[in-house]
VOGU-3710 file (C-alpha; in Angstrom, 3 decimals, decimal comma):
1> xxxxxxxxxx> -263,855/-51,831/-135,628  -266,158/-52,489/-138,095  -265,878/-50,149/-140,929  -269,006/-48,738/-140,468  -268,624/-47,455/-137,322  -266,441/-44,642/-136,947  -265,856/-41,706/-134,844  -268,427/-38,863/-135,768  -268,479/-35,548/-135,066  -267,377/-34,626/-131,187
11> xxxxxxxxxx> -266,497/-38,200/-130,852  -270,171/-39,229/-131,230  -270,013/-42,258/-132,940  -270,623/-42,614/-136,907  -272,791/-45,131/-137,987  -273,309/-45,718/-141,339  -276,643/-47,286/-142,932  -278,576/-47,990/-146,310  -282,155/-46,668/-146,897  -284,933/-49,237/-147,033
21> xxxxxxxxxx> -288,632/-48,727/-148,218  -290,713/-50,127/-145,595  -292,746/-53,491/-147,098  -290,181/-53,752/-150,154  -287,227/-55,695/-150,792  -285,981/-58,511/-149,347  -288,017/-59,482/-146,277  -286,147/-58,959/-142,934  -285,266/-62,738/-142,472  -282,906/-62,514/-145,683
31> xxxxxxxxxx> -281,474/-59,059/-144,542  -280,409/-61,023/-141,425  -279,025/-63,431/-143,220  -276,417/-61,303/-145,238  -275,972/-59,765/-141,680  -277,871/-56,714/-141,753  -281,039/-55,157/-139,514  -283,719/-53,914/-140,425  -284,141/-50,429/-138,563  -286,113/-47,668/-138,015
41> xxxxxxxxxx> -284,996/-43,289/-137,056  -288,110/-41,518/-136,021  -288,210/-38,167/-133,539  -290,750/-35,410/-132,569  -291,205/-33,246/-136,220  -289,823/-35,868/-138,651  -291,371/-38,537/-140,760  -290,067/-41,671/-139,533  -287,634/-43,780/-142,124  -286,890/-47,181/-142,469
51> xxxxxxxxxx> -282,927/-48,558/-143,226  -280,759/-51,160/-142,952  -277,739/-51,411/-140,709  -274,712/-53,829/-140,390  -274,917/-56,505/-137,859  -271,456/-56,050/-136,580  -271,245/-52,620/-136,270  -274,259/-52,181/-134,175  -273,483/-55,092/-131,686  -270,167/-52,727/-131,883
61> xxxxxxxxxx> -271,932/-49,732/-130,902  -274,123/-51,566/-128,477  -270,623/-52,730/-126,991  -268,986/-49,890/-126,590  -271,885/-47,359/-125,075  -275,501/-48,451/-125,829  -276,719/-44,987/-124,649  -274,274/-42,870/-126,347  -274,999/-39,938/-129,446  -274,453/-41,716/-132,586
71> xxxxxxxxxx> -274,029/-39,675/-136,156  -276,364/-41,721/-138,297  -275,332/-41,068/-142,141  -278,068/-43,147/-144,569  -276,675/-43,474/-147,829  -273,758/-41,259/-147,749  -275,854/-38,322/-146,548  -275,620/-35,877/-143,732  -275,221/-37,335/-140,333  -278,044/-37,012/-138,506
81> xxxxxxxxxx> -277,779/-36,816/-134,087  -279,360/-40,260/-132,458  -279,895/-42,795/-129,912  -280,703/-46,020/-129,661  -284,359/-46,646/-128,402  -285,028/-49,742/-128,344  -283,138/-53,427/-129,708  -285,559/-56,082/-130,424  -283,395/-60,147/-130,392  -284,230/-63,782/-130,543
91> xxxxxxxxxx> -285,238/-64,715/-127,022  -282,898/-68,020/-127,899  -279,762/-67,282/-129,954  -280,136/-63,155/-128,871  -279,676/-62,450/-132,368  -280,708/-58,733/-132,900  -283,734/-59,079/-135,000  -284,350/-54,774/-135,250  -283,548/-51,595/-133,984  -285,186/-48,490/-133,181
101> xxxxxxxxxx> -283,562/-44,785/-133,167  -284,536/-41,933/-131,640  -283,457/-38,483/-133,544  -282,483/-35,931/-131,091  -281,739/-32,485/-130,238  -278,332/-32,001/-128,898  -279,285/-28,792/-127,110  -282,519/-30,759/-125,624  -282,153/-33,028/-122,991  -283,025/-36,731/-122,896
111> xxxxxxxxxx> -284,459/-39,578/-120,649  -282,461/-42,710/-120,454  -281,709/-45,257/-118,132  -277,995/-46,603/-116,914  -276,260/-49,285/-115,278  -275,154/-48,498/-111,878  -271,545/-50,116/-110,827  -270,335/-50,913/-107,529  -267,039/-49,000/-106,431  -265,042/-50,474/-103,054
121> xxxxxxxxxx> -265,885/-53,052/-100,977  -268,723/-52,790/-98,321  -267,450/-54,120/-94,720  -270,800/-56,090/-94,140  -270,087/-58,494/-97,047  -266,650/-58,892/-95,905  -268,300/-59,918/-92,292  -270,294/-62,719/-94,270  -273,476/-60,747/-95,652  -274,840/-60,322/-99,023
131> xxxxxxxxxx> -274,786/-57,392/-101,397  -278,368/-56,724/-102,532  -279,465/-54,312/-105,606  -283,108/-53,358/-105,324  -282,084/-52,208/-109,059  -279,331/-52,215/-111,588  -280,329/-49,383/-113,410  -281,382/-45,584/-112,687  -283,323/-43,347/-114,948  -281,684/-40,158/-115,631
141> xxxxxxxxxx> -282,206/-37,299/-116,955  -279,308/-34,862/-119,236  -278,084/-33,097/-122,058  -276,977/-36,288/-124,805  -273,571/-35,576/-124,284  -273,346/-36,053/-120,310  -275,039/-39,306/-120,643  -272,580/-41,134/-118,837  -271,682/-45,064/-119,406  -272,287/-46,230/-115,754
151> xxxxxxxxxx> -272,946/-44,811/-112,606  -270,732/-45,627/-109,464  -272,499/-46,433/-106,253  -269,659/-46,396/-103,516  -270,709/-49,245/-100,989  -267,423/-48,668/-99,110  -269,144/-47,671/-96,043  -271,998/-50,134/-96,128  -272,131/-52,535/-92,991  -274,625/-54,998/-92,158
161> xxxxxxxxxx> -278,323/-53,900/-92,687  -277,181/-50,533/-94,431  -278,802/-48,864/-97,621  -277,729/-46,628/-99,849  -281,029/-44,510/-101,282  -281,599/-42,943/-104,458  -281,101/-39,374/-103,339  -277,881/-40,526/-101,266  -276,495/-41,017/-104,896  -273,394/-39,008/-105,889
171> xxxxxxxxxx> -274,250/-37,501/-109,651  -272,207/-35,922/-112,144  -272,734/-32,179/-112,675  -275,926/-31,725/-115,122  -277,785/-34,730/-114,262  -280,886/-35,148/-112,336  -281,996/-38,274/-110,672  -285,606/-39,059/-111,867  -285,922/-41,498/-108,826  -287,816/-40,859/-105,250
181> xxxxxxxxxx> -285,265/-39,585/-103,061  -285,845/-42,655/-100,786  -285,937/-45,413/-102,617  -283,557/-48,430/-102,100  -280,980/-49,172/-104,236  -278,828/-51,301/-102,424  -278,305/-52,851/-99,262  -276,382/-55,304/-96,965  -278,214/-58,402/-95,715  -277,222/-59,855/-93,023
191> xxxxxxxxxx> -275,866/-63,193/-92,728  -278,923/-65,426/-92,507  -281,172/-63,228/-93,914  -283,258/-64,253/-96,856  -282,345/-62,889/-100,102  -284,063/-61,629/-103,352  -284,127/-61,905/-106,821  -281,710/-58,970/-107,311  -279,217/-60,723/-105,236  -275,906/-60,316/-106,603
201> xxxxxxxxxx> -272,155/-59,752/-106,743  -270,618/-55,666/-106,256  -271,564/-55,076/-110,363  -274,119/-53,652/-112,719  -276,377/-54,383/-115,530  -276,633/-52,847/-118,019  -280,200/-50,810/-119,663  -280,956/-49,546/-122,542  -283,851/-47,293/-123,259  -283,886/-43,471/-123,714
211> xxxx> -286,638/-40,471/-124,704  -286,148/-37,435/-125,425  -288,159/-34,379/-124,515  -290,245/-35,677/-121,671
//
């Protein structure tokens, strides 16, 4: 592990960063090149400040849990509770080329958007038809320290031409589903049957995109 990442407080990670005046200093091509990003920490009754972050540890953090509460310490100084908002990378070599972080209220809870996961084996593949996400990713909504890493969508039962809806989804305790009850999020084609883009093996994707306070 990179050694600046490191477990924070209540196992939020610790991410450690160097202050950066906006406009000044070397321009974010050369920061890149000496492997750091250029970044920004804004939230609802603070000013918004602009630092620099190592390379490695944030494709770390973005490894390990890309929605999970991160202690951000700038220059030594009191860790401060965040998120990850949005990650900005070269549409070629996916380099990242800057980050955005959301400060947050522990006690408040937060939009954000996981991966869903497939758990067993549905019988209507196994009889020759095709596993179908409508999506790979539900918005959520929780207290930051539920946020969970994936979602499981058991597709044990699915046969031929069965669905599994949004509000047939089985949630841990303290979140809340901010999807119509009936909308599709995956189903068994039958064999034959024309498939869409979001045709796929029994896996997720992964998203990564949070608010807080809606």
């Amino acid at each position: 592990m990179p050694n600046n990442v490191e477990e924070g407080s209540d196992l939020a990670i610790l991410l450690k960063a160097e202050s950066r005046t906006a406009g000044a200093g070397p321009k974010p091509g050369r920061l890149r090149a000496r492997g750091k990003v250029p970044a920004i920490v804004y939230g609802k009754g603070h000013a918004n400040a602009a630092f620099v972050v190592d390379a490695a540890a944030l494709n770390t953090v973005l490894a390990r849990h890309p929605h999970a509460v991160i202690d951000l310490s700038v220059d030594g100084g009191p860790a401060i509770p965040v998120m990850i908002q949005d990650v900005q990378r070269d549409a070629l070599t996916r380099e990242i080329l800057h980050a955005d972080f959301l400060r947050i209220n522990l006690r408040e809870p937060v939009r954000v958007k996981v991966p869903l996961e497939a758990k067993g084996e549905a019988p209507g593949v196994k009889e020759g038809g095709i596993l179908q996400w409508q999506t790979r990713e539900v918005e959520i909504r929780c207290l930051p320290d539920r946020i969970p890493e994936a979602l499981a969508v058991d597709v044990s039962a699915l046969g031929a031409g069965d669905s599994i809806l949004a509000g047939e989804l089985a949630l841990p305790e303290g979140i809340k589903l901010l999807h119509e009850p009936d909308e599709v999020i995956v189903t068994v084609l039958e064999a034959g049957e024309p498939a869409g883009e979001e045709t796929a093996g029994e896996g997720g994707a992964q998203g990564q995109k949070q608010e807080a306070n809606p």
